[in-house]
C-alpha positions as CSV (number, residue, x, y, z in Angstrom):
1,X,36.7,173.4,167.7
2,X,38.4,175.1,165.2
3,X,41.6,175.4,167.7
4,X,41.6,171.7,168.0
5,X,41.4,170.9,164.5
6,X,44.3,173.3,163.9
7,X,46.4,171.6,166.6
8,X,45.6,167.6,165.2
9,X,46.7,169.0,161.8
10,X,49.9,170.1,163.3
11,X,50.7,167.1,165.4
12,X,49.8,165.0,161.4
13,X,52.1,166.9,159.5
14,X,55.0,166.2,161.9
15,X,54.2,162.8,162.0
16,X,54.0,162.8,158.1
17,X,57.3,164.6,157.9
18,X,58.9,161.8,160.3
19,X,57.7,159.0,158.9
20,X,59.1,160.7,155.0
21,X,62.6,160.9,156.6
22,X,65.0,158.5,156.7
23,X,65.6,156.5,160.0
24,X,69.2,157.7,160.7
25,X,68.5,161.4,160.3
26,X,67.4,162.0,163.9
27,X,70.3,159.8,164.8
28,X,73.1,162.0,162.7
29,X,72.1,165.1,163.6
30,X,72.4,163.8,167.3
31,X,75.5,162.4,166.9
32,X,76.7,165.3,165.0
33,X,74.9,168.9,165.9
34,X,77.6,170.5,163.4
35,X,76.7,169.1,160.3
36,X,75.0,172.0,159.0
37,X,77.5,174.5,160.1
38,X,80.0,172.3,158.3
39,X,77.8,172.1,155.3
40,X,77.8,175.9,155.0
41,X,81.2,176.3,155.7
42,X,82.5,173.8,153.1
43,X,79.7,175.9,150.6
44,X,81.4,179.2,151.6
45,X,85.3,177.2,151.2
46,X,84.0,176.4,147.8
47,X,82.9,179.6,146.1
48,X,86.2,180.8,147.9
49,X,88.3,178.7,146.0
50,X,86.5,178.9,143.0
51,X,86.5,182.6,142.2
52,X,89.7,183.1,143.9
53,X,91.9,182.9,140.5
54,X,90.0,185.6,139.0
55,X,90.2,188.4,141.4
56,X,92.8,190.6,140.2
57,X,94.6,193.9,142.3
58,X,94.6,197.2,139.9
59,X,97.4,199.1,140.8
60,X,97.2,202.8,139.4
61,X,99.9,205.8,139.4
62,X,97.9,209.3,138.2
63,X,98.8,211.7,136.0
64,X,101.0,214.6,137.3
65,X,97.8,217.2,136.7
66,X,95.5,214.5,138.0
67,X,95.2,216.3,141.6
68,X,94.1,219.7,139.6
69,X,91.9,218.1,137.6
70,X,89.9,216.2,139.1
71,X,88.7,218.0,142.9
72,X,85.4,215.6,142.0
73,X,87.3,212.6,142.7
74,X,88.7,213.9,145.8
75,X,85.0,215.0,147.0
76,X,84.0,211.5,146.2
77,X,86.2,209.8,148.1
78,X,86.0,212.1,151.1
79,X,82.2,211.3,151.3
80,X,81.9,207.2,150.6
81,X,85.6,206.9,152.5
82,X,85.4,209.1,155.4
83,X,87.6,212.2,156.1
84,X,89.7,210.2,158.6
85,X,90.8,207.7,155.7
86,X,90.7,210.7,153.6
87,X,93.3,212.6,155.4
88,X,95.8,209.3,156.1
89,X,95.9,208.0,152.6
90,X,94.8,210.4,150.3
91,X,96.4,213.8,151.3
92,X,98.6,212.3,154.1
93,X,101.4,211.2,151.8
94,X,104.8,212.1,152.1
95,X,105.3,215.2,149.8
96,X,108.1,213.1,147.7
97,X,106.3,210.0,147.6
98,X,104.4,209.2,144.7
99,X,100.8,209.4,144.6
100,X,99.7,205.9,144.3
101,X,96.0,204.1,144.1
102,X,95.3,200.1,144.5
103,X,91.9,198.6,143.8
104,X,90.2,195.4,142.7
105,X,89.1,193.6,139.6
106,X,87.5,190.5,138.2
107,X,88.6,188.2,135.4
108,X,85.8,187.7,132.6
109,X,87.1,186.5,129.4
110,X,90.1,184.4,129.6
111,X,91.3,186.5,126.4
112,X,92.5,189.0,129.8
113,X,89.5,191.2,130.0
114,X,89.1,192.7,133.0
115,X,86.3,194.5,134.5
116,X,86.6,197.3,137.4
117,X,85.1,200.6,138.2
118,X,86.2,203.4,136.2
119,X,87.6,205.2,139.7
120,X,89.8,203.1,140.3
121,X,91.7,204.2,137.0
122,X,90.5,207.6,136.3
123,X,93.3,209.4,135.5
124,X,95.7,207.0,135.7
125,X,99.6,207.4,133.7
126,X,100.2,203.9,134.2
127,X,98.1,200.5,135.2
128,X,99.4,197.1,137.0
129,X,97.4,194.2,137.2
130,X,98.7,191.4,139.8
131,X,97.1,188.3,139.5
132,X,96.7,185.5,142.4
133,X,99.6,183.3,141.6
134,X,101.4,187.2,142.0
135,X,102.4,187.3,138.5
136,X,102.1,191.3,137.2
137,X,101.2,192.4,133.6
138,X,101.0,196.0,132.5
139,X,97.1,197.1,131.2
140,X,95.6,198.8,129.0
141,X,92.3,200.3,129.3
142,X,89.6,199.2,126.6
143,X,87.8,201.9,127.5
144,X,85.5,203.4,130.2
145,X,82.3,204.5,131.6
146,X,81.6,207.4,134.0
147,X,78.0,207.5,133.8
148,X,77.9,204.0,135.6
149,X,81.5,204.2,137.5
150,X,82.8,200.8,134.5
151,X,86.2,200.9,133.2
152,X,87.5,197.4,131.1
153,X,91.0,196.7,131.5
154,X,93.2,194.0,129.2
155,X,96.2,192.0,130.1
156,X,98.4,189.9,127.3
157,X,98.9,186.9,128.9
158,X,100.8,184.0,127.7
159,X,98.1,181.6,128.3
160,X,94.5,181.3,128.9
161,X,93.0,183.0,132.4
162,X,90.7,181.7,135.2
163,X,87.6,183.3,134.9
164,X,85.0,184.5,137.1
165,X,81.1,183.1,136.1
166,X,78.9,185.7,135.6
167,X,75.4,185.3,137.4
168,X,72.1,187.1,136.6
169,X,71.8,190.5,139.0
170,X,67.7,190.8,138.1
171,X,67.2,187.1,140.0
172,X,68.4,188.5,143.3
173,X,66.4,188.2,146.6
174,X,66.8,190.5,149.8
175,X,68.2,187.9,152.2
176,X,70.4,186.0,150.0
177,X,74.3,185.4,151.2
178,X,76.9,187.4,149.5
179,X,80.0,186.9,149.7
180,X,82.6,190.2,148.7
181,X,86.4,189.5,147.6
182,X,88.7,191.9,146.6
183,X,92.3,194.1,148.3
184,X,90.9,196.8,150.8
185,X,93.5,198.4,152.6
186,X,96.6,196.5,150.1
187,X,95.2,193.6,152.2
188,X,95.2,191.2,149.1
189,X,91.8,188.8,148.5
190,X,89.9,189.9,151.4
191,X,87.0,188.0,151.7
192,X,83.8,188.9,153.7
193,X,80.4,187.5,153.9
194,X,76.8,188.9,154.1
195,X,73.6,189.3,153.1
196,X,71.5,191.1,149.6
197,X,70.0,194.2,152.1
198,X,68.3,195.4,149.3
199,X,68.5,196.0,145.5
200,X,67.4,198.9,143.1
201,X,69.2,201.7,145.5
202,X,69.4,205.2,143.9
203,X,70.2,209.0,144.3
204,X,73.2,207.8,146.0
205,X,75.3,210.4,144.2
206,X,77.5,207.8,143.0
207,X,77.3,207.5,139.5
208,X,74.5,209.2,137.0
209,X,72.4,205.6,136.2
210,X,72.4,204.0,139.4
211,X,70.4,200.5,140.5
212,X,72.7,199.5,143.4
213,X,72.7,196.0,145.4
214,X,73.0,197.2,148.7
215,X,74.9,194.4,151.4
216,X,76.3,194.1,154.6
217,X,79.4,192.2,153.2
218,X,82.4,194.5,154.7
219,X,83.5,196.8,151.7
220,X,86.2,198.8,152.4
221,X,88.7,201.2,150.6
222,X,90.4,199.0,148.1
223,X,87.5,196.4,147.2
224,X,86.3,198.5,144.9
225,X,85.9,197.0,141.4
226,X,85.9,193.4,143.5
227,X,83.5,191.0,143.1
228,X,80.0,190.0,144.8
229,X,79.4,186.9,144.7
230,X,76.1,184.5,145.2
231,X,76.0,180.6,146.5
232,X,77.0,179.3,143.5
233,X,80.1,181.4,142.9
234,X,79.1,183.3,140.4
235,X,79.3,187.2,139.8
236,X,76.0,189.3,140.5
237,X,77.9,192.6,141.4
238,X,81.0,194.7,141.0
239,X,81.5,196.3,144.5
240,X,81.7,200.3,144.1
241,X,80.7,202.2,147.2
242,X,81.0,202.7,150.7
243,X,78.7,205.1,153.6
244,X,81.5,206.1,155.4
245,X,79.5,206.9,158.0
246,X,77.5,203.4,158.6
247,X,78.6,199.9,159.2
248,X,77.6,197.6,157.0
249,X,76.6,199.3,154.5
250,X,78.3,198.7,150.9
251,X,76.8,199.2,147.4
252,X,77.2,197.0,144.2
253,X,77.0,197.7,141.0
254,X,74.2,195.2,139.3
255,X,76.1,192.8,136.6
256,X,73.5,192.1,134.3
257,X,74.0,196.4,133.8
258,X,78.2,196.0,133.8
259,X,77.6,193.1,131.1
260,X,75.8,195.4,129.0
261,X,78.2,198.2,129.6
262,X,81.4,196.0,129.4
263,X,80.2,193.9,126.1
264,X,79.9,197.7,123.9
265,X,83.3,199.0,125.6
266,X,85.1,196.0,124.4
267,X,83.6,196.2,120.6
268,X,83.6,199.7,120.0
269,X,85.4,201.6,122.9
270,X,82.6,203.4,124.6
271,X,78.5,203.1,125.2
272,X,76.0,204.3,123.4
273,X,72.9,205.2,125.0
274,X,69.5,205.8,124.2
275,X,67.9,210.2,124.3
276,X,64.7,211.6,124.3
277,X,66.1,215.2,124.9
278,X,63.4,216.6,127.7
279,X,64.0,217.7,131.4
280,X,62.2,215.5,133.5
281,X,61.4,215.3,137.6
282,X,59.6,213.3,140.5
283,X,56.0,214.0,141.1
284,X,56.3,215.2,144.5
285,X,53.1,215.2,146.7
286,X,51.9,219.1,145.6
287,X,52.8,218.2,141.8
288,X,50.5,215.0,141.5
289,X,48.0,216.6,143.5
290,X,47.8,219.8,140.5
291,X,48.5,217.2,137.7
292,X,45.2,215.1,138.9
293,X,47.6,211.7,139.5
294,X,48.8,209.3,142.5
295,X,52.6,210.6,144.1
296,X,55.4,209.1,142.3
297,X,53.2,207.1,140.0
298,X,54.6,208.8,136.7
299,X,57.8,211.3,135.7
300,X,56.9,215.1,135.0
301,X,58.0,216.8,131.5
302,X,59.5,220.0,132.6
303,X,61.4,220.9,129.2
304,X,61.6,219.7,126.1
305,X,64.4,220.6,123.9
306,X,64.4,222.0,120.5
307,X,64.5,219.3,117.9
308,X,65.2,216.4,119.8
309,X,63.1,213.2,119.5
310,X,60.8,213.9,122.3
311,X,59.4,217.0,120.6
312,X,59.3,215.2,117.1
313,X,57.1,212.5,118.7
314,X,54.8,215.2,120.1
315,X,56.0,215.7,124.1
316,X,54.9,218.8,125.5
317,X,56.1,220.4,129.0
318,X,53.3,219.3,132.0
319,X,53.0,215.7,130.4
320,X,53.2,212.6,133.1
321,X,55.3,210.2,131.3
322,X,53.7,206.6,132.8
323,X,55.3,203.8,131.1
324,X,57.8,203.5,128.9
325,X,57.9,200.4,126.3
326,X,54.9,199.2,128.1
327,X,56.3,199.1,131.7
328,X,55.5,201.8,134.3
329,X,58.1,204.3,135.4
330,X,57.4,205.8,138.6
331,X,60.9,207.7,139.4
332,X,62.9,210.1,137.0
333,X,66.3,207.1,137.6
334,X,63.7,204.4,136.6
335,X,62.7,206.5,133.0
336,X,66.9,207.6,133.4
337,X,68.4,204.5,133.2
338,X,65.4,202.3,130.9
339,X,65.7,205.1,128.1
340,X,69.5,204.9,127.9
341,X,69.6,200.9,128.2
342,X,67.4,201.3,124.7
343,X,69.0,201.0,120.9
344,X,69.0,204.7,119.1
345,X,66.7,204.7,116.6
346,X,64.3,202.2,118.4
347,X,60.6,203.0,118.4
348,X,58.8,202.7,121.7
349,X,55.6,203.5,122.7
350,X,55.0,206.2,125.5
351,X,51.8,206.4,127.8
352,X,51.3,209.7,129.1
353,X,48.8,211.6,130.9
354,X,48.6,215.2,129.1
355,X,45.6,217.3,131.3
356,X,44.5,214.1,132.9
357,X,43.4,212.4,130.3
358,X,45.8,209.0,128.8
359,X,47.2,209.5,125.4
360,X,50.1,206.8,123.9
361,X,52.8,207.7,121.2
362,X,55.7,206.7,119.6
363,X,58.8,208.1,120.3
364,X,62.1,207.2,118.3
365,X,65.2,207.6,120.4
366,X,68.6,209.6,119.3
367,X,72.1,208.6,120.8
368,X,73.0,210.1,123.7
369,X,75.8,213.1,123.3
370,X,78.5,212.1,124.7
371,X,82.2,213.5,125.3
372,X,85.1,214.1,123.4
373,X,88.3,215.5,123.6
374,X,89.0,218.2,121.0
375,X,92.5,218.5,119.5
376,X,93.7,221.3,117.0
377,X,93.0,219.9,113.3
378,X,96.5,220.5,112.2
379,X,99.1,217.7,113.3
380,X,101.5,219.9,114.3
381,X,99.4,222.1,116.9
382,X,99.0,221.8,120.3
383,X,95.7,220.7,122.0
384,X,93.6,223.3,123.1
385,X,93.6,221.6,126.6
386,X,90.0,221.2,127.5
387,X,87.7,218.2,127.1
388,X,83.8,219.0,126.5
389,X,80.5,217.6,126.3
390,X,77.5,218.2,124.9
391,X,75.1,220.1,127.3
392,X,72.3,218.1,128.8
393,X,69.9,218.8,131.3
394,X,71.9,216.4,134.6
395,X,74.9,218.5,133.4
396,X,73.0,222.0,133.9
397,X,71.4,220.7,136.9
398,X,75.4,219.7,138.0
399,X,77.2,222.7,137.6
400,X,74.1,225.2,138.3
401,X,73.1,226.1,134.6
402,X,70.6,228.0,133.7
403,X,71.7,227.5,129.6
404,X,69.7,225.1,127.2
405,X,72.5,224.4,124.1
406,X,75.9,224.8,124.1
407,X,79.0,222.7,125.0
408,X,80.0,221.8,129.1
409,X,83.7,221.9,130.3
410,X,84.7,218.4,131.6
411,X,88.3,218.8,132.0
412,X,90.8,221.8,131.6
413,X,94.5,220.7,131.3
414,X,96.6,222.9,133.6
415,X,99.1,225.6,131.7
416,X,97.0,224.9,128.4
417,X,95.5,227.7,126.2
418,X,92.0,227.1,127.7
419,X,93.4,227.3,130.9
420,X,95.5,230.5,130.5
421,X,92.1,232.2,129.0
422,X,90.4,231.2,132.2
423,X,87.9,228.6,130.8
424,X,87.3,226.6,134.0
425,X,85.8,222.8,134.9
426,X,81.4,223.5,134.9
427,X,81.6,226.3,132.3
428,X,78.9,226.1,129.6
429,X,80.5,227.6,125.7
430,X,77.6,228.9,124.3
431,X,79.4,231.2,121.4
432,X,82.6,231.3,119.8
433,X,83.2,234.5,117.8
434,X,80.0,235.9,118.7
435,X,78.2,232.2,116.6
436,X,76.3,229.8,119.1
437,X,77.8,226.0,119.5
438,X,75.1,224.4,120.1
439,X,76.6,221.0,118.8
440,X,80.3,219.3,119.4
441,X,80.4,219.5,115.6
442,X,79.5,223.3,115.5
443,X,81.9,223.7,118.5
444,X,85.1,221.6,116.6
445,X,84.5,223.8,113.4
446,X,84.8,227.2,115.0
447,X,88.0,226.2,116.8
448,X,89.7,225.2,113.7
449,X,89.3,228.0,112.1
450,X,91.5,229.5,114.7
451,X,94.8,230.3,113.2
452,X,97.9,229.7,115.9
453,X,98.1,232.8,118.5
454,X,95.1,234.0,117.6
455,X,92.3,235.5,120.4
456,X,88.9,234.6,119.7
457,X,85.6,236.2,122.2
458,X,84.0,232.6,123.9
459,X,81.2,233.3,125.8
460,X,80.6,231.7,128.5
461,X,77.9,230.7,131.5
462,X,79.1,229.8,134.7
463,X,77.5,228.4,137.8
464,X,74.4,230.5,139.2
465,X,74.1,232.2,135.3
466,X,76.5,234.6,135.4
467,X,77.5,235.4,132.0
468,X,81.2,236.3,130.6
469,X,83.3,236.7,128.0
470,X,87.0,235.6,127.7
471,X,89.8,235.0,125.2
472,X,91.0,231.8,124.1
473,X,93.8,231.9,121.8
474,X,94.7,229.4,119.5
475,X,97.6,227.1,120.6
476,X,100.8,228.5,118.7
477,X,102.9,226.8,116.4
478,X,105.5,223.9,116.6
């Protein structure tokens, strides 16, 4: 009975549906079964045309000490690029030819603000922006972030320039088209068409704060700062990555996160981000089983360091942090990326579960540290040739560091005094003339009181927590 009911249902509906359409739709689609094919190409046509203007090709020559430098980026693009690529176009050059790097970009602001991924112009002596109509225009950069793979370029232009529409990333779907534009290969304003596979990727390896849009769209060496685009044309992603080693797999940078990223590099030069100062990980299947809680339903406190705002709101190590500013934070990227999207010096409340039992505080968040390179204080000295951060706990866990405060080695320039005392890339400073650094600040005022050709003991921590000393010298006179 209930079989027969469910079929006379049926059979109503479609003769409701029929009777609500119009007479001649049977008729056209008859007549015509390629409407809707034309209707989707003419959709696809449009967003084409539409964004088209905006998409710019980022034409890079490095620095001469780039290749020493950086052996990250050369890692990096070995692993998302493939060694085959690798070999042909990165170290297959000619040995006279310049080194050369093209990539894509988007128009936002028709002031000539341009956003693209920072690895496209890391280390780059000189920037060329060509725009659709072919026109060229030298850039400058506005400044960049690492930490999400961002970089905001500018153009002068004598005019106003089409612009790109920027959509909202956090009202994506899994199965929604997306179409990618952008210069792999030199090929200029490649387009390809997909599918949203998936959103919120992580642990890609990519960048530190990742939330990826994962789609099928063909990306390929060269799209990357390019554009993903929805229906309506507009912006949801900045294309970033590839898996070399799958097809169809690209990786997008969310653009609700490059808005917020591109809007505090254009008024003030870099991002500032939210810190808590502990040493946090995933609550594996053992760990929530000894902590009393559900797998992956809360991030572990491992450390907390010495006066940072997690300790004066109270954290201990062996507290489950649940939810931050009242949402839940299952994953250690989830807590990552939601405590540096927050204002320093914003109180938030913190649920945690200390011996089982639920307990909430407030916790008000200090600014990130963040990098800087340090110059001798007197005009007429040399730089010391090395660029350092502050150490954090993703920077120990990087370069193998076993060390709690002191200053990291980003960058040692090739010939410099840093260099020639054997101060290498990963190295943790934790003393200078037998005083800790435990700040920039602390590290910036021991090396000025440095007179010129002068050694002074650094003592150092390298990978694995070997321990030595070395000499640095301070630069000599002009």
């Amino acid at each position: 009975m209930g079989a027969v009911l469910t079929r006379w249902s049926v059979l109503l509906l479609v003769g409701l549906l029929l009777l609500a359409c119009p007479p001649d739709v049977g008729a056209q689609q008859s007549q015509d079964p390629k409407a809707t094919l034309r209707a989707m190409e003419d959709a696809f046509v449009a967003v084409v045309e539409h964004v088209m203007p905006a998409v710019v090709n980022v034409s890079t020559t490095p620095k001469k000490e780039a290749a020493s430098e950086e052996p990250q980026t050369e890692e990096r693009f070995r692993e998302f690029f493939g060694p085959e690529f690798f070999e042909r176009f990165f170290r297959g050059r000619p040995p006279r030819e310049p080194a050369r790097s093209s990539g894509s970009g988007v128009i936002v602001d028709p002031r000539g603000y341009i956003l693209t991924n920072n690895h496209v112009i890391e280390n780059a002596a000189d920037i060329q922006v060509r725009l659709s109509d072919q026109r060229k225009f030298p850039a400058t950069l506005v400044g960049r972030d690492p930490k999400t793979d961002l970089a905001v370029l500018k153009i002068e232009a004598p005019g106003p320039l089409p612009v790109a529409e920027l959509g909202d990333s956090d009202r994506l779907k899994i199965g929604q088209w997306a179409i990618a534009i952008g210069n792999p290969f030199g090929l200029d304003r490649t387009v390809t068409l997909g599918i949203v596979s998936a959103t919120g990727r992580m642990r890609l390896g990519v960048s530190q704060f990742e939330n990826f849009i994962q789609t099928d769209a063909s990306i390929n060496p060269g799209n990357s700062g390019g554009p993903l685009l929805n229906l309506d044309g507009k912006v949801v992603g900045i294309n970033t990555a590839i898996v070399a080693t799958g097809q169809g797999i690209g990786f997008s940078i969310p653009i609700n996160m490059a808005k917020e990223v591109m809007a505090q590099l254009i008024n003030q030069g870099r991002v500032v981000r939210g810190w808590l100062g502990i040493v946090i990980q995933d609550l594996s299947d053992e760990l929530a089983g000894g902590f009393g809680v559900a797998p992956r339903s809360g991030v572990l406190v491992a450390d907390v360091m010495k006066d940072s705002p997690a300790e004066a709101a109270g954290l201990r190590a062996g507290d489950v942090i649940v939810e931050f500013g009242g949402r839940a934070t299952p994953e250690v990227p989830e807590l990552q990326r939601r405590v540096a999207a927050t204002p320093p010096g914003q109180p938030i409340p913190l649920t945690i579960l200390r011996e089982k039992k639920q307990e909430r505080l407030t916790v008000k968040l200090g600014e990130m540290p963040g990098e800087e390179t340090l110059v001798a204080t007197a005009p007429t000295r040399e730089a010391w040739g090395l660029r350092v951060a502050m150490l954090t706990p993703e920077l120990a866990q990087r370069y193998d560091l076993t060390a709690r405060e002191g200053v990291v080695v980003m960058e040692v320039a090739p010939g410099g005094p840093a260099d020639r005392a054997g101060i290498r890339q990963g190295d943790a400073i934790l003393e200078v003339n037998r005083r800790p650094v435990r700040t920039l600040e602390a590290f910036q005022q021991a090396l000025a009181k440095v007179k010129a050709g002068e050694g002074v003991a650094v003592y150092l921590q390298r990978g694995g927590g070997r321990h030595e000393y070395v000499v640095l010298k301070g630069p000599e006179s002009k």
